[in-house]
C-alpha positions as CSV (number, residue, x, y, z in Angstrom):
1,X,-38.1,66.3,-45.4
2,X,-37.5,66.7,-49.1
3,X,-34.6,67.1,-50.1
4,X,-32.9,68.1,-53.8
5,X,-29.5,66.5,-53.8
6,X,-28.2,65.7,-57.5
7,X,-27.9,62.1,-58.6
8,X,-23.8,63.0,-59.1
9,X,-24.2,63.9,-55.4
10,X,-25.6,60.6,-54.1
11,X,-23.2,58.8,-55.4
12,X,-21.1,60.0,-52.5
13,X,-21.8,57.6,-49.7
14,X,-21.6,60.2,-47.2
15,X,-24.1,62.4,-48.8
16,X,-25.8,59.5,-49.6
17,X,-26.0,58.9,-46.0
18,X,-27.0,62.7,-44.9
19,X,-29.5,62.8,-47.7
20,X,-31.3,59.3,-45.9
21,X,-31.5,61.4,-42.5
22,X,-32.9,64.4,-43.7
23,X,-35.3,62.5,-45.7
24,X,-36.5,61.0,-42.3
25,X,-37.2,64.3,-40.3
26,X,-40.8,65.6,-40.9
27,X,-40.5,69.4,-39.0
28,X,-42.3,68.0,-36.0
29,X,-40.5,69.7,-33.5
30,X,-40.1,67.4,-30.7
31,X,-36.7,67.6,-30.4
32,X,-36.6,71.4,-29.3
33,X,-38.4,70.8,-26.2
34,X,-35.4,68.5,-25.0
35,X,-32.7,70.2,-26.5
36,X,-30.4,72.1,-23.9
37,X,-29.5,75.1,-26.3
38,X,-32.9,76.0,-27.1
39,X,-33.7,75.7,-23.7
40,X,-30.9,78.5,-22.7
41,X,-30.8,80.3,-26.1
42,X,-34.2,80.2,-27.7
43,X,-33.1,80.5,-30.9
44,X,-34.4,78.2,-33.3
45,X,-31.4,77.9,-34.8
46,X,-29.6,76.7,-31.7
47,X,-32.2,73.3,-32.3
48,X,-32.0,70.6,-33.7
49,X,-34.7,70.9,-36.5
50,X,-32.9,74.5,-37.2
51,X,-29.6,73.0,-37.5
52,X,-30.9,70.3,-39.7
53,X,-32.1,73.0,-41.9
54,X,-28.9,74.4,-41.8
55,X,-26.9,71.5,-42.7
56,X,-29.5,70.3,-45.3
57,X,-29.1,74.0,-47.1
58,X,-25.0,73.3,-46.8
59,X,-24.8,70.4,-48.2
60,X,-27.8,70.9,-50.8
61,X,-25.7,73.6,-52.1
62,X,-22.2,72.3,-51.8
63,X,-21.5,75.6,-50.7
64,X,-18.5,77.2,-48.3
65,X,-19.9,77.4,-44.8
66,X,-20.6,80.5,-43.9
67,X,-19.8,81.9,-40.0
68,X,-23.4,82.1,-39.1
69,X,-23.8,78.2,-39.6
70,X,-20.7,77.4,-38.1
71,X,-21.6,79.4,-34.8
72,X,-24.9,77.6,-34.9
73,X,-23.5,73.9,-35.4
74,X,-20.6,74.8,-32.7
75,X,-23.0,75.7,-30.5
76,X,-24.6,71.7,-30.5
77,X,-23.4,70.3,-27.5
78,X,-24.0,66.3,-29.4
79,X,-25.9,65.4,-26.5
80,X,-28.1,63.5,-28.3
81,X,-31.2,64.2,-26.4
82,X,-32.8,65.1,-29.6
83,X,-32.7,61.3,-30.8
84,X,-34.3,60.0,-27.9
85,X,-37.3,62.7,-28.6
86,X,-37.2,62.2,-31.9
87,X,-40.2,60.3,-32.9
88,X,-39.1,58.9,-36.7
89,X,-35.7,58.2,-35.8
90,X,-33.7,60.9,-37.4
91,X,-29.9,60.0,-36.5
92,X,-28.9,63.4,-35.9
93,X,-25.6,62.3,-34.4
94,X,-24.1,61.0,-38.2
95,X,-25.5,64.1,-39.7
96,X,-24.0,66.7,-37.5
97,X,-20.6,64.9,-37.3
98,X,-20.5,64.6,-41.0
99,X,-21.5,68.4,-41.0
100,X,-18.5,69.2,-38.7
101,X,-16.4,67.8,-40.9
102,X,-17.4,69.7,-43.9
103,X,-17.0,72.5,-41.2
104,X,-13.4,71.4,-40.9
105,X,-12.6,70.5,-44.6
106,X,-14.2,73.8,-46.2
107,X,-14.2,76.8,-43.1
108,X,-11.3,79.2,-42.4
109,X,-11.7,80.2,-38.9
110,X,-10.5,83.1,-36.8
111,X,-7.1,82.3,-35.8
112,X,-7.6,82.3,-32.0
113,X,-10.3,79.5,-33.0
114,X,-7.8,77.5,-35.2
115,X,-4.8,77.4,-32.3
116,X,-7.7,76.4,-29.4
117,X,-8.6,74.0,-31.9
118,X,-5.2,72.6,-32.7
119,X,-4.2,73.1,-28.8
120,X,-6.8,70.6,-27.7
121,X,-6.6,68.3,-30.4
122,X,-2.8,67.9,-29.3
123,X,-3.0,67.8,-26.0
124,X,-5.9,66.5,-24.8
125,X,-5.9,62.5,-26.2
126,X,-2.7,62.1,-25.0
127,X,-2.3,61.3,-21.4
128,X,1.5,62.4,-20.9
129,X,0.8,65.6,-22.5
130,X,-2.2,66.3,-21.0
131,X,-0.7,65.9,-17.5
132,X,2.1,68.4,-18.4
133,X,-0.6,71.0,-19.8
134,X,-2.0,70.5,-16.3
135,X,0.8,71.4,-14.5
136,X,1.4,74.3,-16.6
137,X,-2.2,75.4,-15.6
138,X,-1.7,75.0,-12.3
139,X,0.7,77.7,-12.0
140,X,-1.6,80.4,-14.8
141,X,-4.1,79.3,-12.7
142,X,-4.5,82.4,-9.9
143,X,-4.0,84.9,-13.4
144,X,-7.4,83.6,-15.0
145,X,-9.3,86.3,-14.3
146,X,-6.8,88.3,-16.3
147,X,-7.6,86.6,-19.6
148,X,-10.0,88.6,-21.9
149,X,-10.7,85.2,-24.0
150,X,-13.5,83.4,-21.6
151,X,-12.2,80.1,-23.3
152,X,-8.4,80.5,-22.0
153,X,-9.7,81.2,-18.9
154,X,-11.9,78.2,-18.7
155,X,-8.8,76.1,-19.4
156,X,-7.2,77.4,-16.5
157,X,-9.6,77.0,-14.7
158,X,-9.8,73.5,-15.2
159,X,-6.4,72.8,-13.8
160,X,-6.6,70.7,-10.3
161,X,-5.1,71.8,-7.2
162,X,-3.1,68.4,-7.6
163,X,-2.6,66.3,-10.8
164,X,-2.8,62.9,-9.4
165,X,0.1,59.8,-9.6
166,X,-0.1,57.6,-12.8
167,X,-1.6,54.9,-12.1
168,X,0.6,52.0,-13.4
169,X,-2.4,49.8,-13.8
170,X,-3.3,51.7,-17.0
171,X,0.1,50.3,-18.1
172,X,-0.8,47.2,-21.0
173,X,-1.0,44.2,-19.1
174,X,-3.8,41.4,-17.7
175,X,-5.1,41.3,-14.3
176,X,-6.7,37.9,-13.1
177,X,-9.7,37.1,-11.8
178,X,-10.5,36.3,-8.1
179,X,-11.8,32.6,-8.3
180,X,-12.7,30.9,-11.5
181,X,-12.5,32.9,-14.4
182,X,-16.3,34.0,-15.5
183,X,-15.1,36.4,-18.5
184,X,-12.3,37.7,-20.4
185,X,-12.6,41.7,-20.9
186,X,-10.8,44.2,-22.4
187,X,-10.7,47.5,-20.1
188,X,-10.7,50.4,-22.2
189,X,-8.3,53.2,-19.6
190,X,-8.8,56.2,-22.0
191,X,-6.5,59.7,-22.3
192,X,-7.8,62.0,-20.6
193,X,-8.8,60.2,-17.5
194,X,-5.7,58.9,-16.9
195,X,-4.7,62.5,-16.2
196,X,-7.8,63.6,-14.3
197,X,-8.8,60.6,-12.1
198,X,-6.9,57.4,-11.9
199,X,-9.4,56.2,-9.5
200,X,-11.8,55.2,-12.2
201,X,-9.8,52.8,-13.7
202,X,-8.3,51.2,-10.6
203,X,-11.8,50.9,-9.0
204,X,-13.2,49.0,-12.4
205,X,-10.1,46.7,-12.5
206,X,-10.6,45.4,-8.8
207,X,-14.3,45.2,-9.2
208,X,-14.4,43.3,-12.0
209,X,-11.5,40.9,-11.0
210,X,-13.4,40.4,-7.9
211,X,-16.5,39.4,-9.5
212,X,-14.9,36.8,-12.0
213,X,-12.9,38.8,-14.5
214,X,-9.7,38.8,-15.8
215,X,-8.7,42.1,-17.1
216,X,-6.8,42.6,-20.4
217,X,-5.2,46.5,-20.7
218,X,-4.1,45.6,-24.5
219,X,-1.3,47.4,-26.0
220,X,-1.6,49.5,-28.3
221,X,-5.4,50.9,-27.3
222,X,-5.7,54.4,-25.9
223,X,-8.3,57.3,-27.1
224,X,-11.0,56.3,-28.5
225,X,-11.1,59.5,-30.8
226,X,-14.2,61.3,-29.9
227,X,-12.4,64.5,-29.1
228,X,-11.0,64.8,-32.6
229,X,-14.0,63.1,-33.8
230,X,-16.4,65.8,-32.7
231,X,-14.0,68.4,-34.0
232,X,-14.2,67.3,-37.2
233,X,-10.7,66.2,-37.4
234,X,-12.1,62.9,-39.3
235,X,-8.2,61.9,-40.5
236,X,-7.0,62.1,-36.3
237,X,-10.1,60.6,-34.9
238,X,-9.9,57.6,-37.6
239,X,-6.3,57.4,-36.6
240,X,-6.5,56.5,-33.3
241,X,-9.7,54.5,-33.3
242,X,-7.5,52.3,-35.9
243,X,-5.1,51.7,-33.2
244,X,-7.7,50.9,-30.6
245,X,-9.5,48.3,-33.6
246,X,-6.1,46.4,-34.4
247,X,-5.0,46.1,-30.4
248,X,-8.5,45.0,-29.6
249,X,-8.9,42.5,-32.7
250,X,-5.3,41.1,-31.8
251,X,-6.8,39.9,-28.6
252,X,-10.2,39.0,-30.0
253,X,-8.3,36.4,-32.3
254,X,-5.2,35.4,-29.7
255,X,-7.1,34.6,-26.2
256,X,-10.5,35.9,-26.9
257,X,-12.9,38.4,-25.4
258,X,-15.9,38.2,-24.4
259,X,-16.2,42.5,-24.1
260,X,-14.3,45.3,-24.4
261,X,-15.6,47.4,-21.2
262,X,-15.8,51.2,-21.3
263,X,-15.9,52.9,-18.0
264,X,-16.5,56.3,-19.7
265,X,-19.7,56.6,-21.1
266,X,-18.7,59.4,-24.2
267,X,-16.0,57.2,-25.4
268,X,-18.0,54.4,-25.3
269,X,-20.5,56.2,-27.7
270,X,-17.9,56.4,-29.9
271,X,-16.3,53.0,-30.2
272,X,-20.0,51.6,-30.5
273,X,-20.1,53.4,-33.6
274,X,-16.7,52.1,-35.2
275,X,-18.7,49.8,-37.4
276,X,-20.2,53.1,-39.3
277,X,-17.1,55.1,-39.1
278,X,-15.2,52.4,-40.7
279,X,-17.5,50.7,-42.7
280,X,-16.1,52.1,-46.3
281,X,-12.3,51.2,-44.8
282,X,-10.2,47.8,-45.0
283,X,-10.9,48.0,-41.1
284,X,-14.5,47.3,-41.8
285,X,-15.0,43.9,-40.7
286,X,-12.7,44.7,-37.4
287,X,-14.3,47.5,-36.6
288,X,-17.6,45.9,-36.9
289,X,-16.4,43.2,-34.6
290,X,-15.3,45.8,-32.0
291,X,-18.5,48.0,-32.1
292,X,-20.4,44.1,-31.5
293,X,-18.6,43.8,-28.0
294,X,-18.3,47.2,-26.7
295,X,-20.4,47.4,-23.8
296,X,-20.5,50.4,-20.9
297,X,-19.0,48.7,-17.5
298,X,-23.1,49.0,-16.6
299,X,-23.7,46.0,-18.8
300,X,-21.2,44.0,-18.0
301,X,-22.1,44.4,-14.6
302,X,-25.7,43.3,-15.2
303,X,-24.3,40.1,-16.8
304,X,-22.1,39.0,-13.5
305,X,-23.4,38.4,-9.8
306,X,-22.8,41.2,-7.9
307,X,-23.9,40.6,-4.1
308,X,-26.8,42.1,-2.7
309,X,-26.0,44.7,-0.4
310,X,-27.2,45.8,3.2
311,X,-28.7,49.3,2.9
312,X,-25.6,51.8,3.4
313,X,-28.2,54.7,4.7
314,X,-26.7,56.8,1.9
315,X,-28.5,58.9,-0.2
316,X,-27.2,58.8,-4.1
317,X,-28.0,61.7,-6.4
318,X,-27.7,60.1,-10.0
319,X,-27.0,62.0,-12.7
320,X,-27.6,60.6,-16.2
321,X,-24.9,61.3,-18.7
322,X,-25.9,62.1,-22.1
323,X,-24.0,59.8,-23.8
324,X,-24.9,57.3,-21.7
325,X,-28.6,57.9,-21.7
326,X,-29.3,59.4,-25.5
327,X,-26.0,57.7,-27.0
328,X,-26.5,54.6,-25.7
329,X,-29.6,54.2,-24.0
330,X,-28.6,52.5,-21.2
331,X,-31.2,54.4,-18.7
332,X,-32.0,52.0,-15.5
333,X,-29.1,49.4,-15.3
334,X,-26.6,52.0,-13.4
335,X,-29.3,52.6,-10.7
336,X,-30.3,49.1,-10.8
337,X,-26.8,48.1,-9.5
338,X,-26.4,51.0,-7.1
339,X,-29.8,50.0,-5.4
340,X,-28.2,46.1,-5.2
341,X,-25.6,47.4,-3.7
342,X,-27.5,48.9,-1.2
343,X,-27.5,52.8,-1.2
344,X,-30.6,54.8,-1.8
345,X,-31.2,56.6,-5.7
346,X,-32.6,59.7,-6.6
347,X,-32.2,61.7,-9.4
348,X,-32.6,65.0,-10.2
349,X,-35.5,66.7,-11.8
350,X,-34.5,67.4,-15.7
351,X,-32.6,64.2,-15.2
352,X,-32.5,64.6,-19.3
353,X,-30.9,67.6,-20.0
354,X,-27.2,67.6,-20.3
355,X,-24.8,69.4,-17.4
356,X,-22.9,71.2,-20.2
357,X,-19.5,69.3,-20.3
358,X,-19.4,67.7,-23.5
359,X,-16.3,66.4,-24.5
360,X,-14.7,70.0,-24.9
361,X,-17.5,71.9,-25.0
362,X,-17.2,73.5,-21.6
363,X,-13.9,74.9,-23.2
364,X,-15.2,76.2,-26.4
365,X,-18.5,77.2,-25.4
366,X,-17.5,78.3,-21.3
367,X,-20.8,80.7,-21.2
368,X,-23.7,78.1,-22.6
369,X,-21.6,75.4,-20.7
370,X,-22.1,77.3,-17.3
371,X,-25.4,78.2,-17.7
372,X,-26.2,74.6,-18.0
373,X,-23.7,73.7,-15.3
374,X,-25.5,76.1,-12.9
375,X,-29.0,74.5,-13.7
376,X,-27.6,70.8,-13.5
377,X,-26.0,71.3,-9.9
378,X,-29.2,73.1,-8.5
379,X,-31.6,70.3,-9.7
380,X,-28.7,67.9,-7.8
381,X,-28.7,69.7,-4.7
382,X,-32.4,69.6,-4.1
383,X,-32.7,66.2,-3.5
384,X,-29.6,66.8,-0.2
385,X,-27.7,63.7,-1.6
386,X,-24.9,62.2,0.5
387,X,-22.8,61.5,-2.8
388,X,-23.4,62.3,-6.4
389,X,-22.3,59.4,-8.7
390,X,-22.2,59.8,-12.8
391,X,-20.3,57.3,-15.4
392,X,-18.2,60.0,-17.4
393,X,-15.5,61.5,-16.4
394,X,-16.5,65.3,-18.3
395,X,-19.5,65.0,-16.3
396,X,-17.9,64.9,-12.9
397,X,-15.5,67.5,-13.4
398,X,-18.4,69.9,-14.4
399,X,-20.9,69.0,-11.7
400,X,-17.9,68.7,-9.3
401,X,-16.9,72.2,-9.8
402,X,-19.6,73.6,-8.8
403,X,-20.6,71.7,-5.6
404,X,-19.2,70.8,-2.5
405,X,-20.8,67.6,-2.5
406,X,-19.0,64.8,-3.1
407,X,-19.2,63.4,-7.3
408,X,-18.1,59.7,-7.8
409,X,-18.0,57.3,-10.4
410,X,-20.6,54.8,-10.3
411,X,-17.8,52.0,-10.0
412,X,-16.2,53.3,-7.4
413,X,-19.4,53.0,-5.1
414,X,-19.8,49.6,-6.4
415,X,-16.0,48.7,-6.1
416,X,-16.6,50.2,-2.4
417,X,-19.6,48.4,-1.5
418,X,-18.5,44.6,-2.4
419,X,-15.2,45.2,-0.5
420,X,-13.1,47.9,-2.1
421,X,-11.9,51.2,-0.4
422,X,-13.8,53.8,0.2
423,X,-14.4,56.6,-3.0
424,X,-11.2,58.9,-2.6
425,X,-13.2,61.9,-3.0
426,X,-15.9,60.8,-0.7
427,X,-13.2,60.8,1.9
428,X,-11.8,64.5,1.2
429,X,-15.3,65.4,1.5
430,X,-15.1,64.0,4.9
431,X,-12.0,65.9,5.8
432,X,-12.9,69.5,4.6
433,X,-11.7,69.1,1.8
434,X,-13.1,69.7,-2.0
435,X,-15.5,66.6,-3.6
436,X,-14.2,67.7,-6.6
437,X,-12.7,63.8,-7.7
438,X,-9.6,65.4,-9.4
439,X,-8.4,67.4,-6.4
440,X,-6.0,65.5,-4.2
């Protein structure tokens, strides 16, 4: 693509940086035939080539966005199916993050948009607050129906029946391994999962421990940012990645790791990519060093013997998260370990489109979000899976709300299958009760 950016303008490193992506796109195309919001909009502009045009024309122009371009780059859901279409390697993901935060920098939105905004950004990284929010929802939850914004009411309707316990092995601390020690990891425990599902975490900890591990939960480390980061919030997001970079390097250079494991697969998306979100910061070199060892709890799995199972008789519906699959390309090794472990695998048909979670996109964009929800759980439900498994958190709460079958985290079926207890929600199911993993 050619582009018409002034010499004064490249000497910006960040347009420097969009200038080198746009130069790489050549109007092929590919990218709208996986792209979700083309798929359920038809609108050119809801691509990813027409929202490259978009930006590009931004940019160009260093001109205040207008609403129709905001609408249009709010609408992405930064799935990232697009790159793995893409056949010249067009990293759409730095270009449209660096576009939301021109968004942010240079746009004066509505005000009901500016308090959503600020709402999340406040409450959702933090795990305290977010359980409080929760409980607040809980009680506007029966009223939802009586909000006009469809936004407020997807909020409330979020809230679980039940905020579960904290789990005090989130709390900073170092958890060792069953027999000799095989590797020293870092556990990443998150925000907002430590509000929704502290089964995630606990299941990782006693798997890995079992199969070698000793467990570090350093302090200091929390969100990884991503919320914030895909808000275009770019002074939050760097703030608390910086926290997670100086806990993590403090343990790289006292007793050494040999990963830092990520058991959600959108925040591991994001801490891969500290090195190029930090790389014109004094944080460079730790960040860099971070990004180098972060590694989904797939891979590290991969690396360590887990036992090969007898076959459970259990059907598994997989579902691919985005971020998992387009963000990091990590495609076969989660079904390679559920088929050790002895259950059967399917997956869905479409297994590349995303279910329309997205970070906090199923709150800001409730009617695309449940579109693609909808089409997600009726591709799952055709292959009459025992148990749905996913490795994101988003992902099970949106397939989980809209099926009664039971949705697990990978880890949890592995934790279960080499000796841990049985998935908690698996067990509701069992009794009647919801699959939904965050309902207690």
């Amino acid at each position: 693509m050619k582009t018409e950016f002034t010499a004064e303008q490249l000497e910006n490193p960040k347009i420097a940086r969009a200038n080198e992506i746009l130069r790489a796109c050549v109007h092929c195309g590919f990218c709208t035939a996986t792209c979700p919001t083309y798929q359920v909009l038809g609108d050119e502009l809801d691509s990813p080539r027409g929202r490259i045009y978009l930006i590009k024309d931004m940019l160009e122009n260093d001109r205040v966005p207008d609403a129709k371009t905001v609408k249009h780059i709010d609408r992405c859901l930064s799935c990232l199916a697009c790159m793995t279409t893409c056949p010249s390697g067009v990293h759409y993901m730095h270009l449209v993050d660096q576009a939301r935060e021109y968004i942010e920098e240079r746009y004066k939105r509505p005000l009901g948009d500016r308090v959503l905004r600020w709402i999340l950004a406040r409450i959702l990284p933090y795990p305290t607050r977010f359980r409080v929010a929760l409980l607040g929802a809980k009680i506007g939850r029966p009223f939802a129906r009586l909000m006009p914004d469809a936004r407020l009411r997807a909020m409330l309707e979020m809230a679980p029946k039940q905020v579960p316990p904290v789990s005090r092995n989130d709390d900073p601390q170092s958890f060792a391994p069953q027999g000799a020690r095989k590797k020293r990891v870092a556990l990443m425990t998150g925000c907002a999962q430590r509000a929704l599902n502290t089964d995630i975490n606990d299941a990782t900890i006693r798997l890995l421990t079992r199969l070698g591990c000793e467990v570090v939960v350093a302090e200091g480390a929390g969100c990884c940012g991503a919320l914030t980061h895909h808000m275009g919030k770019t002074d939050e997001s760097h703030a608390t990645a910086a926290r997670n970079i100086k806990a993590w390097a403090r343990e790289m250079d006292g007793a050494g790791l040999d990963a830092i494991v990520i058991n959600t697969s959108g925040c591991g998306t994001t801490v891969k990519d500290y090195g190029h979100m930090f790389r014109h910061d004094p944080l460079a070199a730790d960040a860099a060093r971070v990004s180098a060892i972060a590694m989904d709890v797939s891979e590290i799995l991969m690396q360590l013997d887990l036992p090969q199972g007898e076959d459970k008789e259990m059907v598994i519906a997989y579902h691919a998260a985005c971020s998992l699959q387009h963000g990091q390309k990590i495609k076969t090794y989660p079904k390679d370990l559920l088929k050790r472990a002895g259950f059967a695998v399917v997956e869905p048909a479409d297994s590349h489109l995303c279910c329309g979670s997205a970070g906090t996109y199923n709150l800001m964009q409730p009617e695309i979000s449940k579109q693609l929800k909808t089409r997600k759980v009726k591709t799952l439900e055709a292959k009459n899976p025992d148990v749905i498994a996913a490795g994101n958190i988003g992902c099970m709460m949106q397939i989980g709300s809209g099926t009664g079958i039971p949705v697990v985290h990978t880890v949890e079926l592995l934790d279960w299958a080499t000796g841990g207890p049985k998935p908690p929600a698996m067990t509701r199911a069992s009794q009647g009760m919801s699959g939904v993993p965050i309902l207690r």
